[in-house]
PLY file of the C-alpha trace (Angstrom):
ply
format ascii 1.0
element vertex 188
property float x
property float y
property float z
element edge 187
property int vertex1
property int vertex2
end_header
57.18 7.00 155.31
59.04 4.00 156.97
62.37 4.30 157.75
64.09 0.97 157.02
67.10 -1.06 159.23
69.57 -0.13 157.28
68.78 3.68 157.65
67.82 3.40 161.46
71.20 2.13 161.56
73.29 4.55 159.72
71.13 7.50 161.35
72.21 6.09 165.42
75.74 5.60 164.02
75.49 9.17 162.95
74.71 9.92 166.37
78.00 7.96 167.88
80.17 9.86 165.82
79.64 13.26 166.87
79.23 12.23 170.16
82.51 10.32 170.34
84.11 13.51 169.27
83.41 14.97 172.83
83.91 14.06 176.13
82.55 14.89 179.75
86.09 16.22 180.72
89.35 16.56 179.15
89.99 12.73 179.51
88.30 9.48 180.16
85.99 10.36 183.25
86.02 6.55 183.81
89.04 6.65 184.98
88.06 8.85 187.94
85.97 6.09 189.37
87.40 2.62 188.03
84.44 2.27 185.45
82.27 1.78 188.27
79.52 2.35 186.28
80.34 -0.71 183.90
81.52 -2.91 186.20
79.37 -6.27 186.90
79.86 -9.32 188.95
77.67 -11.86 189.61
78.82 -12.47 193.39
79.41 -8.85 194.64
78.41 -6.18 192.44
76.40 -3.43 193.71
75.68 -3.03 189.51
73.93 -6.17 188.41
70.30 -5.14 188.77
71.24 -1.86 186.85
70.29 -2.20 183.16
71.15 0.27 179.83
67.89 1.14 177.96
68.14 1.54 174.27
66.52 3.86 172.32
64.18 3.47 169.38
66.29 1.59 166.62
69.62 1.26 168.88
69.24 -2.25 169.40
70.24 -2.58 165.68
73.95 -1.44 166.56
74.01 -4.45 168.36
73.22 -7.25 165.45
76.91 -8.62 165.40
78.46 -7.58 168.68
80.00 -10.61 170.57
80.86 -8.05 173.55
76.46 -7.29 173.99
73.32 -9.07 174.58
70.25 -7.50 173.60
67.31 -8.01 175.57
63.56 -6.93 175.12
60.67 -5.83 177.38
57.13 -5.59 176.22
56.72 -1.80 177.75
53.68 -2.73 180.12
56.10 -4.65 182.03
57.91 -1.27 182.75
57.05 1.91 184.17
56.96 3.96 180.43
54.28 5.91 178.58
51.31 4.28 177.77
51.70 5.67 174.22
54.91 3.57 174.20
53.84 0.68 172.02
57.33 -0.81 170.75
59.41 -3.30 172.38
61.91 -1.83 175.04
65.50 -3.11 174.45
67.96 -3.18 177.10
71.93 -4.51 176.46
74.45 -5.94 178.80
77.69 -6.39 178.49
79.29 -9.42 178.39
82.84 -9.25 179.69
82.51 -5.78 181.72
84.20 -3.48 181.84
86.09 -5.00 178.40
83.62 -4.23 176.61
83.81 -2.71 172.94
83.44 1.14 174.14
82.75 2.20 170.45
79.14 0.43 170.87
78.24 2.66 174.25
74.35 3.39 174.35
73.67 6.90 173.76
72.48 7.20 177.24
76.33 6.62 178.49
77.87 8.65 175.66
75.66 11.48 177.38
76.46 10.80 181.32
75.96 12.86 183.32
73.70 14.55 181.44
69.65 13.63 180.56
67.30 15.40 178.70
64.23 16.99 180.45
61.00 19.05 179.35
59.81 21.60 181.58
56.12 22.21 182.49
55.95 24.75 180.11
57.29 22.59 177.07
61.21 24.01 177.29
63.79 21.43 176.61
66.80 21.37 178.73
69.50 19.34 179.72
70.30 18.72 183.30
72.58 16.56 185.77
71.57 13.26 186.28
70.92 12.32 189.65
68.94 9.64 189.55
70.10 7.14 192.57
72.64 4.35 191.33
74.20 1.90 193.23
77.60 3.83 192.89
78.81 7.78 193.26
79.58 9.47 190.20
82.08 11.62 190.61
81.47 14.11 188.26
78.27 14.60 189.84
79.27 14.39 193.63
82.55 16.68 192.93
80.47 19.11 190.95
83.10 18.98 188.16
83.01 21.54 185.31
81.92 19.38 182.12
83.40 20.72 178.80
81.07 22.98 176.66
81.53 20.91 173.24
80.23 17.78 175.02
77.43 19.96 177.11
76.34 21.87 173.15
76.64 18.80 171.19
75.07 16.60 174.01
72.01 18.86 173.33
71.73 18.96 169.43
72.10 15.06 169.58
68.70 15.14 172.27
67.17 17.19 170.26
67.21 14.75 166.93
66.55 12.01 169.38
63.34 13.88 170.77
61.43 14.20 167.37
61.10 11.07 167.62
57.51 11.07 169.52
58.27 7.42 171.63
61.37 9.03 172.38
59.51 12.51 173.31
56.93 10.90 175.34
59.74 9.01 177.18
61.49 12.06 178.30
58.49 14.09 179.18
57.34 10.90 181.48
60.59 11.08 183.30
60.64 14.93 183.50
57.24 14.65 185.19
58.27 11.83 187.49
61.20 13.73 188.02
59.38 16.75 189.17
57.16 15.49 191.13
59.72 13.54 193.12
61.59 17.26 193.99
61.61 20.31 192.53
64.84 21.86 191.43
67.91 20.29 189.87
70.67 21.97 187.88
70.23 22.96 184.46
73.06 22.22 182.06
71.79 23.70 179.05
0 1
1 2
2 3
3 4
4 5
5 6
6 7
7 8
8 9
9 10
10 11
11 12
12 13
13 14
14 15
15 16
16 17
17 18
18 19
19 20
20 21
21 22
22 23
23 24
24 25
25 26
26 27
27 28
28 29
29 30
30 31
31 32
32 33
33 34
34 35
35 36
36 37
37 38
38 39
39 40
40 41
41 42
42 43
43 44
44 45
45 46
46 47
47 48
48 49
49 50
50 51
51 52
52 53
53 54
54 55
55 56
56 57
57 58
58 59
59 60
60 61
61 62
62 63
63 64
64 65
65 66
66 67
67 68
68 69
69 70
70 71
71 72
72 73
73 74
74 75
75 76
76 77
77 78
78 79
79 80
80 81
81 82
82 83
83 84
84 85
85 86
86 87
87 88
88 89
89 90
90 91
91 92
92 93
93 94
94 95
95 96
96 97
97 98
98 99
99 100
100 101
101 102
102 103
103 104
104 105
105 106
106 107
107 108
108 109
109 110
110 111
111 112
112 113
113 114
114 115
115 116
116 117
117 118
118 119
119 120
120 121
121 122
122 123
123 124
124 125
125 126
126 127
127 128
128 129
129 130
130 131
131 132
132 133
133 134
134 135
135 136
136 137
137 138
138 139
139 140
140 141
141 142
142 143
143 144
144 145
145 146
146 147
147 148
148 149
149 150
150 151
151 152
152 153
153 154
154 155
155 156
156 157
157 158
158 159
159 160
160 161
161 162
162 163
163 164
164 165
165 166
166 167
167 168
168 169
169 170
170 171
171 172
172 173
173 174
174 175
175 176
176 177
177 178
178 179
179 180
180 181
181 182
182 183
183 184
184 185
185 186
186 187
C-alpha cells in the first residue's frame, strides 16, 4: 500500500510534536554553545561544508518554508546503502541561526543522540560523536540529558526504523561506526 504526501506529511509532523515536547536539558541546550551548530557564514564558518540529511518523506515539511532550501542527492553520489534507491534530501537554512526552529530535522530534534544496531540486531541509542567542526557541549561536559527526551527519543527511532531505507541507513552507520572503534556510550 502507498502511503501518499499528504499522509507522509502528517505522519513526520506527528513525529515533531512529541519530540518538541522534550528537550536535551531543562532549557535550550543552544544556548550553552551560541547555536554553534546552526551557525553558517560564507567567509569564516567552520559549519558550511556540514549538511542536515532528511529522512524518508521529511523533505515534504519543507514545501512552503521561506527559512529552508531543499536539496537532493542521487544516493550513489554518497556513502549510503546500496539498497538505498530514493533520492537523499539535505536542507539548509537560509538566514542561520534565524531560522524557523519549529521545522528542525529530526536528526537535530534528537542531538546528541543517534540510533545504532548492534551486531547482534539490538537497537540502542547512543551519544553522538561523530567529529564536527565545533564541540558540543553536552557531549564534551558529559551532561546528564533528561529521561523524557532520552525515552521518547527512542520510541520516535523506533517508528522511524520500520521504515527499511531508514533501517538499512542506521545499520550502515552502526557498522561503519564499529569498525572505526569499538565502544561508545549507550543511552538507551
Amino acid at each position: 500500500m502507498q502511503i501518499t504526501p499528504e499522509e507522509m506529511k502528517k505522519s513526520i509532523q506527528k513525529l515533531y510534536d512529541v519530540l518538541d515536547k522534550v528537550s536535551p536539558l531543562d532549557y535550550d541546550c543552544g544556548k550553552l554553545c551560541g547555536e554553534v551548530c546552526c551557525l553558517y557564514d560564507e567567509d569564516d564558518c567552520p559549519n558550511k561544508d556540514l549538511v542536515l540529511y532528511l529522512l524518508p518523506g521529511e523533505e515534504l515539511m519543507y514545501d512552503d518554508s521561506e527559512y529552508f532550501e531543499v536539496y537532493y542527492i542521487d544516493p550513489r553520489e554518497l556513502d549510503y546503502p546500496r539498497s538505498w534507491k530514493d533520492d537523499v534530501f539535505i536542507v539548509e537554512c537560509n538566514n542561520p541561526p534565524h531560522c524557523d526552529r519549529k521545522l528542525r530535522p529530526i536528526q537535530c530534534r534528537t542531538f546528541p543522540l543517534v540510533p545504532h544496531i548492534t551486531g547482534d540486531g539490538k537497537f540502542h541509542l547512543i551519544l553522538d560523536e561523530n567529529e564536527f567542526p565545533y564541540e558540543c557541549p553536552i557531549i564534551r561536559d558529559n551532561l546528564e540529558l533528561n529521561r523524557d527526551f532520552i525515552e521518547t527519543t527512542y520510541k520516535v527511532w523506533k517508528v522511524l526504523i520500520s521504515n527499511p531505507n531508514v533501517h538499512s541507513l542506521i545499520l550502515y552507520d552502526s557498522r561503519r561506526r564499529d569498525n572505526k572503534r569499538k565502544g561508545y556510550k549507550i543511552i538507551k
